[in-house]
N, C-alpha and C positions, 0 to 999 in steps of 0.2 A: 501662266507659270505654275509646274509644280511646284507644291511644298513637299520636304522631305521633315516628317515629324518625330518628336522624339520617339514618341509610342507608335506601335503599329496597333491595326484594329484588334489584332489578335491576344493583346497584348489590357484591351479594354475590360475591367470585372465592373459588375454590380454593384458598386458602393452608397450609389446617391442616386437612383432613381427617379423618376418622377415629377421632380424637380421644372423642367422643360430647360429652353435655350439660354446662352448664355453670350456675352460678349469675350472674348478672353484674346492677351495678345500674345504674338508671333514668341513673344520672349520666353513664353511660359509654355508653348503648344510645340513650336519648332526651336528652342534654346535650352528648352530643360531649366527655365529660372523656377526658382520656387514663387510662389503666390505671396505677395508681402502688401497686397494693397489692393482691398474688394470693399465694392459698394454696390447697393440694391436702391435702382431707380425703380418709378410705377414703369408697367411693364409695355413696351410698343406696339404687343399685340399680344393676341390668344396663347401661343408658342411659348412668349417671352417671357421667362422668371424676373426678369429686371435686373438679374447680378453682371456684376461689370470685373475682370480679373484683370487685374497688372502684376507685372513685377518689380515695379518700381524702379524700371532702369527704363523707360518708355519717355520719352523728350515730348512735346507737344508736335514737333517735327514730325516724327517715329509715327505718332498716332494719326497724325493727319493724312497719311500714305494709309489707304485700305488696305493696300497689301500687307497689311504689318498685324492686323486681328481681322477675327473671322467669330462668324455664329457656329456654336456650339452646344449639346449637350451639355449642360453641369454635369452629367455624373463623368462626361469623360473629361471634366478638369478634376474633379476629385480623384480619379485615377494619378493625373499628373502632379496631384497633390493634397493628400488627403486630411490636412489640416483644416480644411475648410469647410469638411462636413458639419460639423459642431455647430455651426451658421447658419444652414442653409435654409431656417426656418426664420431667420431675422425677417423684421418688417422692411417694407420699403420705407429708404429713408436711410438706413444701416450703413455705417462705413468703420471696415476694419482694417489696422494694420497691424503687422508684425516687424521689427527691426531687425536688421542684421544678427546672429546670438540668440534670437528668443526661440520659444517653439510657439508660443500662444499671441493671438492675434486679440488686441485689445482695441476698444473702441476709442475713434475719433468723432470728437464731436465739433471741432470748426472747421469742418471740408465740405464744402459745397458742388456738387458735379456743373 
């Protein structure tokens, strides 16, 4: 099954480099949701930064369907949303949100992946 994405590749700039792979869901990559909910596990492998991107509209349902996130580049989710830069040096272990109304994503500290 294609996905049709909000962004096109052409549409990708440089903001976050470097970084490596990311987990990120369908809502944020193919829905256009803003990023309201990232956390940094140790990472699965060489590739993997560990950051994990929700939108927070992601059911456990939603997530258990693979078709619904995929691996990805960080920087092409800072593309889809660039509030997350600011982060992307946090340690593993890191979990941030942002609510409805905010712009700044503040730390959660009783969430457990």
């Amino acid at each position: 099954m294609d996905k049709s994405y909000k962004l096109d590749s052409h549409q990708i700039m440089p903001l976050a480099q470097g970084h490596g792979a990311c987990i990120a869901s369908g809502r944020i990559t193919v829905e256009g949701l803003p990023v309201r909910f990232m956390y940094r596990e140790e990472p699965d492998h060489s590739e993997d930064s560990g950051w994990r991107f929700l939108s927070g509209a992601e059911s456990d349902e939603y997530m258990a369907d693979g078709r619904n996130h995929g691996a990805y580049d960080v920087n092409t989710i800072a593309n889809y949303d660039r509030s997350i830069i600011p982060y992307l040096k946090s340690p593993a272990g890191s979990v941030f949100e942002k609510v409805p109304g905010e712009t700044e994503f503040k730390a959660v500290t009783d969430w457990q992946p």
